[in-house]
PAFI-666858 format. One line per 10 residues: for each residue y, z, x of N, C-alpha, C, O. Coordinates in Angstrom, 3 decimals, decimal comma. Layout:
N
Y Z X Y Z X Y Z X Y Z X  ...
END
This chain:
121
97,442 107,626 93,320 96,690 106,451 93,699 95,241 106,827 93,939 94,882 107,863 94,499  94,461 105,902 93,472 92,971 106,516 93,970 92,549 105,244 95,204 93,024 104,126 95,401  91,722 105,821 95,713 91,462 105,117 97,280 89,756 104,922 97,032 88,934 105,828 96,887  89,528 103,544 97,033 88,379 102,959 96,808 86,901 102,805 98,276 85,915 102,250 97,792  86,799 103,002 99,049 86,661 102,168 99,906 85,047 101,920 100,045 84,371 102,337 99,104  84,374 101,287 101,123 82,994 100,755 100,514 82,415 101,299 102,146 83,377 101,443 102,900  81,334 101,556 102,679 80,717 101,696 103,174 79,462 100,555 103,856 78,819 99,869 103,062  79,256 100,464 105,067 78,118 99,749 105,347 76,388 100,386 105,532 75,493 99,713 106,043  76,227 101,600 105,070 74,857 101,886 104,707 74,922 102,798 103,618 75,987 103,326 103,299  73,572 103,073 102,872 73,177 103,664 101,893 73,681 104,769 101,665 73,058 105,821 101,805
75,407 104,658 101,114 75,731 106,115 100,599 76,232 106,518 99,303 77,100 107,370 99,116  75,572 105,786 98,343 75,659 105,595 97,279 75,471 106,996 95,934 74,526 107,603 95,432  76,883 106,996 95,801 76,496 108,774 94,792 77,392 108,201 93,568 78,414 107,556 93,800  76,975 108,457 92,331 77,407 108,342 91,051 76,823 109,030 90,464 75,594 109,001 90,400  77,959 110,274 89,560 77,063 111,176 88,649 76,288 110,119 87,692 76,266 108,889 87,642  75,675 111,137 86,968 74,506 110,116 86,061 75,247 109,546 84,928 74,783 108,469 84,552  76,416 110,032 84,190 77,526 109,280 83,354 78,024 108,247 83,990 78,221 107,214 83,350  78,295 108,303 85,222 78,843 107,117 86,159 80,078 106,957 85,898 80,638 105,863 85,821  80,670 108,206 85,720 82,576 108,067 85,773 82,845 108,689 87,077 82,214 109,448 87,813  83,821 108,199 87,112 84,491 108,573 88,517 85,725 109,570 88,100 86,554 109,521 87,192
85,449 110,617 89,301 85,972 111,781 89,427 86,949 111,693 89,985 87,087 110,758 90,774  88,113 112,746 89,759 89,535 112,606 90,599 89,273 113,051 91,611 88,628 114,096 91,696  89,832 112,175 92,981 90,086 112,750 94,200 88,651 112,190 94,744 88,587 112,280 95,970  87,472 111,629 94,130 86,207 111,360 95,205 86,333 109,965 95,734 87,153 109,127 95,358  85,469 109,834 96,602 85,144 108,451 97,104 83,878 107,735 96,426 82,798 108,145 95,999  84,459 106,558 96,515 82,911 105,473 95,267 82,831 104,543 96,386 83,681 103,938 97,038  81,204 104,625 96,425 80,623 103,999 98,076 80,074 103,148 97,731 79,500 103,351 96,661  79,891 101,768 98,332 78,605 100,882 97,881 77,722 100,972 98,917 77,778 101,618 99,963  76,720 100,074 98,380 75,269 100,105 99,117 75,443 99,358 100,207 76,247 98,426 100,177  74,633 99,683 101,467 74,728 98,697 102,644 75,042 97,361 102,491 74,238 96,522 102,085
76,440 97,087 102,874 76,334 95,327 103,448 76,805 94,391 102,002 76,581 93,189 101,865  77,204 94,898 101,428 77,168 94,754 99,750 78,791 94,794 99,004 79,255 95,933 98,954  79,612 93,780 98,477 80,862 93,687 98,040 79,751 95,180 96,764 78,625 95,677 96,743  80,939 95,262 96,025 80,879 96,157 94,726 82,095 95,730 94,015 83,066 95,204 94,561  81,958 96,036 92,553 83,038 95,749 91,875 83,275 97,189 91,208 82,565 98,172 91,422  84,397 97,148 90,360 84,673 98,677 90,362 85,485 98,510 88,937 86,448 97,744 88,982  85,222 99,095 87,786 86,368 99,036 86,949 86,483 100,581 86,340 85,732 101,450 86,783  87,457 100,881 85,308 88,004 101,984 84,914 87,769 101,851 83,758 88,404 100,861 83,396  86,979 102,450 82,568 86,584 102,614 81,368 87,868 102,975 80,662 88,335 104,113 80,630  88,668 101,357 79,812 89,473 102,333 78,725 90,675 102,323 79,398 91,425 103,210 78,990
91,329 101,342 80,669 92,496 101,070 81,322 92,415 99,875 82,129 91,284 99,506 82,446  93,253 99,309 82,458 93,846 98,771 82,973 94,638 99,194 84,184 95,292 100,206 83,929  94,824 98,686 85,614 95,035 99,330 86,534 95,596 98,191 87,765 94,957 97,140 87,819  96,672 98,352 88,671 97,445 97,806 89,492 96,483 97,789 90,961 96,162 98,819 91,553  96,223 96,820 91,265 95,681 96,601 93,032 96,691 96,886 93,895 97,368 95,879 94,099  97,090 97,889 94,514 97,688 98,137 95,311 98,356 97,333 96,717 99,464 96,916 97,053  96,873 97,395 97,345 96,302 97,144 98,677 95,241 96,683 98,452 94,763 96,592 97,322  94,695 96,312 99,500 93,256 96,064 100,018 92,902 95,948 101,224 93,425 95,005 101,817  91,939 96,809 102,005 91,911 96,731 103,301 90,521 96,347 103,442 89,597 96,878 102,825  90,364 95,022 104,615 89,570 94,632 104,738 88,710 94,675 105,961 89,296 94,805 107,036
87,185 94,570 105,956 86,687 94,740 107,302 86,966 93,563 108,278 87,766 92,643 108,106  86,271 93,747 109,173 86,148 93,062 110,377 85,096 91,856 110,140 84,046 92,124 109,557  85,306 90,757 110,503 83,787 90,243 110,217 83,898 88,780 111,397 84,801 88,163 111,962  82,261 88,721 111,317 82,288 87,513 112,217 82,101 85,826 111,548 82,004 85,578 110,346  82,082 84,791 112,679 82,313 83,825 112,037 81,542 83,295 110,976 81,924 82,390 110,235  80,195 84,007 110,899 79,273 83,452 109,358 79,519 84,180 108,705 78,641 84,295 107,850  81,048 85,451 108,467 81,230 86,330 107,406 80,432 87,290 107,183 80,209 87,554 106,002  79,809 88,043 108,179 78,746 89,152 108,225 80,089 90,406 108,644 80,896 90,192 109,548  80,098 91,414 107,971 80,674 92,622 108,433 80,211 93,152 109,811 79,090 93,587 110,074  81,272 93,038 110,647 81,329 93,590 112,275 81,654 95,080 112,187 80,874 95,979 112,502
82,323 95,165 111,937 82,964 96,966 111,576 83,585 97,245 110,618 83,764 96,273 109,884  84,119 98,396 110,187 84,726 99,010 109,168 85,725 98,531 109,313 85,996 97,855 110,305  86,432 98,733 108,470 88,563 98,452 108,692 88,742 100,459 109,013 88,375 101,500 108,468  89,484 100,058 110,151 89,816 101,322 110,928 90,762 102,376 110,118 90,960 103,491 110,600  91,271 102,037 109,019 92,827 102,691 108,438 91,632 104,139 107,787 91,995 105,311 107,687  90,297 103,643 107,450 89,418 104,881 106,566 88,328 105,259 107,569 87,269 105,435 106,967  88,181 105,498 109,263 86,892 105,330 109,766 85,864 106,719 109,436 86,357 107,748 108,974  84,675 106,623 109,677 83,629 107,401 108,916 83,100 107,687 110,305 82,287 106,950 110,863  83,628 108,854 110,869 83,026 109,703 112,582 82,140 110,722 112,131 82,100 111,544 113,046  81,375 111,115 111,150 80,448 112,335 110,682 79,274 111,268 110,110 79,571 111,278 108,916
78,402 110,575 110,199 77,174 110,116 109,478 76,479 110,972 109,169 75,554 110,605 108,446  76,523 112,458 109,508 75,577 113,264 108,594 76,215 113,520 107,349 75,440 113,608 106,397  77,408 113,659 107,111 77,945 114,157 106,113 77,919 112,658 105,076 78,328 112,857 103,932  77,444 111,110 105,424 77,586 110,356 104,353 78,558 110,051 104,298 78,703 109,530 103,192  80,061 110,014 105,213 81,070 109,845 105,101 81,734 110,036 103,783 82,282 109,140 103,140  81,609 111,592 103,357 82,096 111,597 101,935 83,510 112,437 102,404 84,240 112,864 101,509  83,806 112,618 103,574 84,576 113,919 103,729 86,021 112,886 104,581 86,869 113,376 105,328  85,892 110,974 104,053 87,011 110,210 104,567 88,370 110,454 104,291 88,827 110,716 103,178  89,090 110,345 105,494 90,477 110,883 105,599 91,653 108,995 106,170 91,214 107,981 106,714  92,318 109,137 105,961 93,001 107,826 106,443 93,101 108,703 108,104 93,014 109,876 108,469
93,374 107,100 108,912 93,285 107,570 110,376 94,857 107,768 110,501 95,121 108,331 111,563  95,651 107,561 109,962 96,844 107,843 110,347 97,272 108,856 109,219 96,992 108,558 108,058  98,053 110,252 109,535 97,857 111,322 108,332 99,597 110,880 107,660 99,824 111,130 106,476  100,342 110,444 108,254 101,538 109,690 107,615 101,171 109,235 106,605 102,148 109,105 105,867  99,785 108,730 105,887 99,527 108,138 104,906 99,030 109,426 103,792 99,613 109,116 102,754  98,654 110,036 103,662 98,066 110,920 102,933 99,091 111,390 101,547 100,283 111,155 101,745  98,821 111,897 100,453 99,855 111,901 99,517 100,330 110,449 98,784 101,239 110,374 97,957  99,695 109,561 99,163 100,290 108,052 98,440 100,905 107,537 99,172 101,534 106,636 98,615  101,139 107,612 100,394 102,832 107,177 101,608 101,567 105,933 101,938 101,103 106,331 103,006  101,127 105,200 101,719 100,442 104,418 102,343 100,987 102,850 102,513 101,271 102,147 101,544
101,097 102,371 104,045 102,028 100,989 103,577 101,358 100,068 103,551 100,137 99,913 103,565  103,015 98,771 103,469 102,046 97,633 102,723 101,429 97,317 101,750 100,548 96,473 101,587  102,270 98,543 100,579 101,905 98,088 99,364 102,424 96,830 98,569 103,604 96,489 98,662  101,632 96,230 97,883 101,832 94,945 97,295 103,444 95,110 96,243 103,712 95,952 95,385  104,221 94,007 96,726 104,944 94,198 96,478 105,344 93,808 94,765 106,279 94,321 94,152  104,498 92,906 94,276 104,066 92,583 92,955 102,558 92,502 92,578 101,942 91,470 92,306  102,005 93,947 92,613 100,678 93,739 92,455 99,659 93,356 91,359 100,198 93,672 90,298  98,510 92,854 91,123 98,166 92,348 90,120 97,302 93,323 89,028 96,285 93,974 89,267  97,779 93,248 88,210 97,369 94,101 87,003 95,906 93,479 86,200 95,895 92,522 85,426  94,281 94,598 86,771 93,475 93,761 86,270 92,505 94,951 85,695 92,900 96,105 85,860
91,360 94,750 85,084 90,974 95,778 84,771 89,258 95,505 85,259 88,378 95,764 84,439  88,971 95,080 86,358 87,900 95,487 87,634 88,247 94,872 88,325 89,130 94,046 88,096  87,414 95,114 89,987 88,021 94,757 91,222 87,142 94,584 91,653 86,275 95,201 91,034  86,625 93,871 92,717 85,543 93,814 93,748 86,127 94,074 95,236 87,174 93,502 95,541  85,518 94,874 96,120 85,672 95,447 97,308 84,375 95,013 98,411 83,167 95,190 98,251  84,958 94,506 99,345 83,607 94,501 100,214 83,294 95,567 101,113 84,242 96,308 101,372  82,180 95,830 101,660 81,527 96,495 102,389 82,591 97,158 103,646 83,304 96,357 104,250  82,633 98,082 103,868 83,515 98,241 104,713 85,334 98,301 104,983 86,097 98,607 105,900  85,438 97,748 103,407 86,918 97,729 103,466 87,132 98,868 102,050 86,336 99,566 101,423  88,621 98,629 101,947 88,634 99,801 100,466 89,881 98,808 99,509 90,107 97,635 99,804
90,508 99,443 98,494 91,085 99,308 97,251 91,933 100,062 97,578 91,609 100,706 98,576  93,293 100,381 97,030 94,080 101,544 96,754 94,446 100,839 95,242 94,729 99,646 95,130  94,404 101,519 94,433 94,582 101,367 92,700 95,920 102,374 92,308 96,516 103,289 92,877  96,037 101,637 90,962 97,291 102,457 90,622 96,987 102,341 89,223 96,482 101,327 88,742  97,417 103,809 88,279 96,895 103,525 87,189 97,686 104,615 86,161 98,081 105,611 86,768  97,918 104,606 85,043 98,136 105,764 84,255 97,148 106,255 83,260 96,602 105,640 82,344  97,050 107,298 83,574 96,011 108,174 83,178 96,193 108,652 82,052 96,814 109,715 82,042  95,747 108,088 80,719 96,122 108,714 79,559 95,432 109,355 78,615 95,829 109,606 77,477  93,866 109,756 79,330 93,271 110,696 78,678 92,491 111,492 79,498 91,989 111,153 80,570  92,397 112,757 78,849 91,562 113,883 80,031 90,148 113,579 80,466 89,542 114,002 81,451
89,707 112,647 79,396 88,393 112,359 79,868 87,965 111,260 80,895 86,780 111,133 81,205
END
């Protein structure tokens, strides 16, 4: 499963090809949904975890399941807060999930994707 999740300030890293690497995190820009697709697949929405927000829909906090306690590091070094999840064990997966090929994520929340990988590149 790859684990999407979005950020509320400027931590925005994409090599200059702009593919996404196994195992990294893909951040958006402060305050900002992002959409996200996979070049060349098609791919299952898992989950989706969403932030906190107040009543005019402004992001209040992160969704706690990915929290980011290092701001020097850019929160690139995110771990789930509960380690029961780690390895794919993550619950509340959709029990008929929808098969699409991009996603949009808001600020602060994440994706969990599911996908088969059928080329090295």
């Amino acid at each position: 499963m790859l684990l999407l999740p979005t950020l509320q300030f400027d931590a925005w890293k994409r090599r200059s090809t702009g593919s996404l690497q196994y195992g990294r995190w893909w951040q958006a820009r402060k305050g900002y949904a992002h959409s996200v697709h996979v070049h060349g697949t098609h791919f299952y929405v898992m989950k989706v975890g969403f932030p906190n927000y107040d009543r005019d829909g402004m992001v209040t906090t992160m969704n706690p399941d990915i929290p980011c306690t290092d701001m020097n590091d850019k929160c690139i070094s995110l771990k789930w807060t509960n380690s029961s999840w780690l390895s794919g064990n993550v619950p509340d997966i959709l029990p008929s999930p929808t098969f699409r090929f991009a996603v949009v994520f808001s600020a602060g929340g994440y994706v969990v994707l599911r996908f088969k990988a059928t080329n090295a590149g």
